[in-house]
DSSP file (Angstrom, degrees, kcal/mol; ACC not computed):
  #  RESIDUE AA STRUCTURE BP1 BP2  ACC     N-H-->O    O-->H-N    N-H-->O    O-->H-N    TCO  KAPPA ALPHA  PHI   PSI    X-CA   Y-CA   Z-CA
    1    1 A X              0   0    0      0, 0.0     2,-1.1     0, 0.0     0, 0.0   0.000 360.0 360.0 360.0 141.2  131.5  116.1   82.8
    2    2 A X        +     0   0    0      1,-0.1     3,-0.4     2,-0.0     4,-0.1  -0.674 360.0 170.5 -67.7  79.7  131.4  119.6   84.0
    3    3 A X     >  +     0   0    0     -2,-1.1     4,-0.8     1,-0.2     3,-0.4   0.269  48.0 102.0 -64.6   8.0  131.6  122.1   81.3
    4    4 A X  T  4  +     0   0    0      2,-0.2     4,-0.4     1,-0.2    -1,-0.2   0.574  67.3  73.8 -94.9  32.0  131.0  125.2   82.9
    5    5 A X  T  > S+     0   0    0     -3,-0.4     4,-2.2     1,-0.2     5,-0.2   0.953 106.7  51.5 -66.3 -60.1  135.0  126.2   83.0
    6    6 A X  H  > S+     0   0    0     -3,-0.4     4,-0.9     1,-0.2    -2,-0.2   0.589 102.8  47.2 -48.9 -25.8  133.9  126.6   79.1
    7    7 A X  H  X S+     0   0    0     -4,-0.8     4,-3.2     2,-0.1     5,-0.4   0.738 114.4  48.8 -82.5 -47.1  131.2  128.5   79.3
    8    8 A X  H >> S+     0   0    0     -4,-0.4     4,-2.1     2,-0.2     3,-0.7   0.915 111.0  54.0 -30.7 -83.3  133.3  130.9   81.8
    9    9 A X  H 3X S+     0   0    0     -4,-2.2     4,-2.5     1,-0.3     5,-0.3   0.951 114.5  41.6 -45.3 -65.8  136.3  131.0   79.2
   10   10 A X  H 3X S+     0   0    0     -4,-0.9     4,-2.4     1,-0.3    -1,-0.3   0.778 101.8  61.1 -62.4 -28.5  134.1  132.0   76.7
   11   11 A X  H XX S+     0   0    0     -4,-3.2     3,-0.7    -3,-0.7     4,-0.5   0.959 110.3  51.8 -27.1 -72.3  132.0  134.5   78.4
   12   12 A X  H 3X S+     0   0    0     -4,-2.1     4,-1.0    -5,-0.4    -2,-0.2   0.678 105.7  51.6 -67.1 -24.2  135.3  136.2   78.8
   13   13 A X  H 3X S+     0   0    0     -4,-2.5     4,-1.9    -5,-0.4    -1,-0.3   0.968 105.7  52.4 -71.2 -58.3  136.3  136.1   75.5
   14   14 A X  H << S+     0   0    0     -4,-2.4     4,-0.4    -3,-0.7    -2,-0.2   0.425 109.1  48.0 -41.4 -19.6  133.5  137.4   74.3
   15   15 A X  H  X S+     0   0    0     -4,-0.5     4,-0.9     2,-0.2    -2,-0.2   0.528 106.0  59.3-120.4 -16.2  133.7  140.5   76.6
   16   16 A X  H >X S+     0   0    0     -4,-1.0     4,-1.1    -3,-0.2     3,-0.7   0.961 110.4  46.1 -49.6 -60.2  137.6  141.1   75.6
   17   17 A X  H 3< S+     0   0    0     -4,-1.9     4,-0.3     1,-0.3    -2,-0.2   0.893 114.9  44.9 -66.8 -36.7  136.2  141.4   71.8
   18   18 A X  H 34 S+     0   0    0     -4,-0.4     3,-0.3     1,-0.3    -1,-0.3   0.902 116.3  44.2 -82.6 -27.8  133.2  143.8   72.7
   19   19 A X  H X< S+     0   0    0     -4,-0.9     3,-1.3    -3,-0.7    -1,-0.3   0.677 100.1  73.6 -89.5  -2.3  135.4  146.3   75.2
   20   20 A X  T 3< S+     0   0    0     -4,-1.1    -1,-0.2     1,-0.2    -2,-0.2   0.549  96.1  47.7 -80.4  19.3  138.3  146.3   72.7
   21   21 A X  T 3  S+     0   0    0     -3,-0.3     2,-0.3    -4,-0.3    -1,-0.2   0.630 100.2  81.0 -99.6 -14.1  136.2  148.6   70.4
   22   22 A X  S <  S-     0   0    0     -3,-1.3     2,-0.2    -4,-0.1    -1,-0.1  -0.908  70.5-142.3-135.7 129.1  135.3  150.9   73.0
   23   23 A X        -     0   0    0     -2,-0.3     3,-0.2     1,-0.2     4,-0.1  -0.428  29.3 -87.0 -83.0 146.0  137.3  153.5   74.2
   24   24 A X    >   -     0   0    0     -2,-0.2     3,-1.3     1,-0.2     2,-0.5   0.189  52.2 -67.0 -67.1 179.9  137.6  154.8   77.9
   25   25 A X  T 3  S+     0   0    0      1,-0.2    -1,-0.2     3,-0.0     3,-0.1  -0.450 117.8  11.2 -64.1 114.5  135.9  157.2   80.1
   26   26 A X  T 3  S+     0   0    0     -2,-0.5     2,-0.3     1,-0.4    -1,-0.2  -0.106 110.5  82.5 122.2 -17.2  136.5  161.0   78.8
   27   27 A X    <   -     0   0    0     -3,-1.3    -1,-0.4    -4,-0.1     2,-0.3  -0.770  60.7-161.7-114.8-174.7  138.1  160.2   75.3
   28   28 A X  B     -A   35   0A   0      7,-2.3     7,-1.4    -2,-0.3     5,-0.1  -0.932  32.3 -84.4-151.3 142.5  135.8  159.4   72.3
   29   29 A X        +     0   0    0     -2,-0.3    -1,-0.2     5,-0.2     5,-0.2   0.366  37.3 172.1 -50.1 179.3  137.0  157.7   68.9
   30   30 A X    >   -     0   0    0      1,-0.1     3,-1.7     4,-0.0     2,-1.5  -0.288  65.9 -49.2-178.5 103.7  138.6  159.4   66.2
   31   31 A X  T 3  S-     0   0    0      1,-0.2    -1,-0.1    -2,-0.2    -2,-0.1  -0.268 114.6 -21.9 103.0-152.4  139.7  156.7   63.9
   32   32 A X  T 3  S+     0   0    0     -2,-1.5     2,-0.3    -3,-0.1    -1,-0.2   0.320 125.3  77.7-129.2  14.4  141.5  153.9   64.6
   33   33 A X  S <  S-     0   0    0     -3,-1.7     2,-1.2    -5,-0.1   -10,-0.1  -0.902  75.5-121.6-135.0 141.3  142.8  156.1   68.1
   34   34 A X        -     0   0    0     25,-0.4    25,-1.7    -2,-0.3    -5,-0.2  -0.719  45.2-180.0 -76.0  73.7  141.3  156.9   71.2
   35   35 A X  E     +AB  28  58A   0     -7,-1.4    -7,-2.3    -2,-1.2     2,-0.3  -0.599  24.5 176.2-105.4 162.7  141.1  161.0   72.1
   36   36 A X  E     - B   0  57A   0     21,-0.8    21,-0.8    -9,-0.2    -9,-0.1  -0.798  47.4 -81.7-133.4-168.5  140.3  163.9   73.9
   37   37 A X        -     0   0    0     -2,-0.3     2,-0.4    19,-0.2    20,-0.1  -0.251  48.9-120.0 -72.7 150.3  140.6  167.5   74.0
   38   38 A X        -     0   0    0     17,-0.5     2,-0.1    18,-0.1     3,-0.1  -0.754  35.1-128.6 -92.9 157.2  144.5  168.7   75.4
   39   39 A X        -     0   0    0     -2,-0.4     3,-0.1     1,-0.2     5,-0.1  -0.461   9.6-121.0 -90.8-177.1  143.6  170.7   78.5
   40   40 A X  S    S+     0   0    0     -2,-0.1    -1,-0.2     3,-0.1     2,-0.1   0.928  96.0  42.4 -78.4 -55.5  145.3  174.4   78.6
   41   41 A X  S    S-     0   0    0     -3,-0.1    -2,-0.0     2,-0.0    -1,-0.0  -0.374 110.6  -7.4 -98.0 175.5  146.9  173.5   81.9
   42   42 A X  S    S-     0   0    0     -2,-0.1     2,-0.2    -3,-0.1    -3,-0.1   0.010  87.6 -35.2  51.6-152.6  148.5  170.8   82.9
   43   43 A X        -     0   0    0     -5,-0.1     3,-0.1     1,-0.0     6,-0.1  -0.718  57.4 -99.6-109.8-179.5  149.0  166.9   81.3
   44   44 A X        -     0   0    0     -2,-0.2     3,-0.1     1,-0.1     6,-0.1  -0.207  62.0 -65.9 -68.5-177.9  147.0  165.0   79.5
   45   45 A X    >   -     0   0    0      1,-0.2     3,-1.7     4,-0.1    -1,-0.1  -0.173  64.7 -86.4 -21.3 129.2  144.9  162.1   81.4
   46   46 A X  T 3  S+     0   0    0      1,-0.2    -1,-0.2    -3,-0.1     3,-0.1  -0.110 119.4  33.3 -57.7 147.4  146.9  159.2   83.0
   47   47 A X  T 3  S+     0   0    0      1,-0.3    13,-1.1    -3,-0.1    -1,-0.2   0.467 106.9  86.0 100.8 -11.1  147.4  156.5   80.2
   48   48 A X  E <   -C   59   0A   0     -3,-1.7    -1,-0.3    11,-0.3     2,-0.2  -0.675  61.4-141.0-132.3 166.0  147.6  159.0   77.3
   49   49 A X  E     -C   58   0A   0      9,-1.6     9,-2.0    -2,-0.2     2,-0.4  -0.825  31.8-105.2-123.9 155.6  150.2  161.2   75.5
   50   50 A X  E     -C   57   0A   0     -2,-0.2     2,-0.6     7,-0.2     7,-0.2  -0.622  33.2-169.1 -76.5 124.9  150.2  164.8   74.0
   51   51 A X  E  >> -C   56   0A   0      5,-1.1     5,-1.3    -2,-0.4     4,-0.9  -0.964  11.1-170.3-108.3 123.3  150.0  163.8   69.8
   52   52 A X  T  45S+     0   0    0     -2,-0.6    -1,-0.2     3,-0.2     5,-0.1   0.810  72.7  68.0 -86.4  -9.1  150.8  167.7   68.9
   53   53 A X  T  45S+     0   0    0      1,-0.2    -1,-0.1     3,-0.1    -2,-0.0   0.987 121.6  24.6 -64.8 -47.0  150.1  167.4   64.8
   54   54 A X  T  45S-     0   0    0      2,-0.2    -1,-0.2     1,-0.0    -2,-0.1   0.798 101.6-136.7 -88.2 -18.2  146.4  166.9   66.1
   55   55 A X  T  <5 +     0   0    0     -4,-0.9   -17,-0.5     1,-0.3     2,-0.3   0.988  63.3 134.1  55.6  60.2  146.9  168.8   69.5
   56   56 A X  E   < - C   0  51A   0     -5,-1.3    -5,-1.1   -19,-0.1     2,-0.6  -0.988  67.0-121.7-139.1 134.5  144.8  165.7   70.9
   57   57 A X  E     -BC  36  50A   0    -21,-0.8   -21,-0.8    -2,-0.3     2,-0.4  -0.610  34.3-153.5 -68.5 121.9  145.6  163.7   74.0
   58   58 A X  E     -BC  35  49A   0     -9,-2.0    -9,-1.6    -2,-0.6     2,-0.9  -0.866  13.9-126.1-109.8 132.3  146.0  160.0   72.4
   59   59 A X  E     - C   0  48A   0    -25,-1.7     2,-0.4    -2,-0.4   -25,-0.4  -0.733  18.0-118.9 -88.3 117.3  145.2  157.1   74.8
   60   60 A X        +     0   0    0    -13,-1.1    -1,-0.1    -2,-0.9     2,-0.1  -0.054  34.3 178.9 -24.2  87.1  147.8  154.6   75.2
   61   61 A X              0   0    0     -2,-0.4    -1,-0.1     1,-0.3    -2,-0.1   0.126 360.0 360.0 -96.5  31.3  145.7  151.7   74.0
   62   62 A X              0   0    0     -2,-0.1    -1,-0.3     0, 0.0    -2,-0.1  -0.162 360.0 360.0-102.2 360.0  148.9  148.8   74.4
């Protein structure tokens, strides 16, 4: 039989677990949250919200 749908599945499985640790381009961990710096002007980065207690854009990680 032809297993390699299984090796496939799992590949991918494997490569879910290891980029869900890792946070996206510009923000940097802090935590259990994904941030960056708030800019002066404008909004934060698409995907993220203003948290003001830290005055850090937090990335929508959901």
């Amino acid at each position: 039989m032809n297993f390699s749908w299984l090796s496939v599945f799992i590949f991918a499985l494997i490569a879910v677990v290891v980029s869900a640790g890792k946070c996206p381009a510009h923000f940097t961990k802090d935590g259990n949250r994904c941030v960056t710096d708030r800019p002066v002007h404008g909004e934060c980065p698409q995907g993220s919200k203003l948290e003001i207690s830290i005055n850090k854009c937090v990335h929508n990680s959901h």
